[in-house]
C-alpha angles and dihedrals in degrees: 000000000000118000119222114227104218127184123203135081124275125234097262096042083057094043091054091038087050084046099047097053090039078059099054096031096058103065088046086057097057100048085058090054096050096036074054091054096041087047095053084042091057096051090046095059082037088058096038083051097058095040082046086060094040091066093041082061098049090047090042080053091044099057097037090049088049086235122171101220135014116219110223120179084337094304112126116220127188115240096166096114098029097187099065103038114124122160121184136195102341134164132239152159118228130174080337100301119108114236131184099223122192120174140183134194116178137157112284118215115193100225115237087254100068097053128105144229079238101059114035106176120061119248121247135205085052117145135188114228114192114174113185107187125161123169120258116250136159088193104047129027107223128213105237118234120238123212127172123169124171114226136177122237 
């Protein structure tokens, strides 16, 4: 009898070769799709930080320009008396993301410490400005972002 030399594959040499790179593939897979989400995540706190320091800066205009109120995503909030301003927890809409948004501006005293032989009285007019705003999600809890900086009025 005379044998046929066929080439090709068979059906089970193909099912175990389909398994075995289905095997290796997967976990790939998912690496891409968590280095996506970590990625997304990332921009997110990127974006909340630059609309965290645009609000430092109306509130730094607002205080130097003896302004009574600041306008912030079209929220009104009253600077008038700014050692005493302290807002907490409260929602708003900005360049259509929600944020939680909680903001403090207080006196600033230089400690004694941190004087130098240079300048020997303490400034006066300082503040303290401290923003917290994290974005506002059902499905990821975001890490707020802090920022403080000290200004003179």
């Amino acid at each position: 009898m005379e044998q046929k030399h066929e080439k090709g594959v068979t059906l089970i040499e193909l099912l175990a070769a389909m398994t075995l790179l289905m095997v290796v593939l997967i976990p790939f897979t998912n690496l891409f799709f968590q280095g996506y989400k970590s990625n997304q995540e990332n921009i997110k706190q990127l974006d909340t930080k630059i609309v965290a320091t645009g609000i430092i800066e109306e509130l730094k205009s607002g205080l130097r320009q003896n302004q009574l109120s600041v306008n912030i995503g079209g929220e009104s909030f009253d600077i008038s008396n700014p050692s005493s301003v302290k807002i907490t927890n409260y929602p708003i809409s900005l360049n259509g993301t929600d944020f939680i948004l909680s903001f403090t501006i207080e006196n600033y005293l230089i400690p004694d410490s941190m004087l130098s032989a240079i300048i020997n009285t303490k400034p006066t007019n300082l503040y303290k400005i401290s923003v917290s705003l994290a974005p506002k999600s059902d499905v990821i809890n975001y890490k707020p972002i802090n920022l403080s900086v000290i200004i003179k009025r």
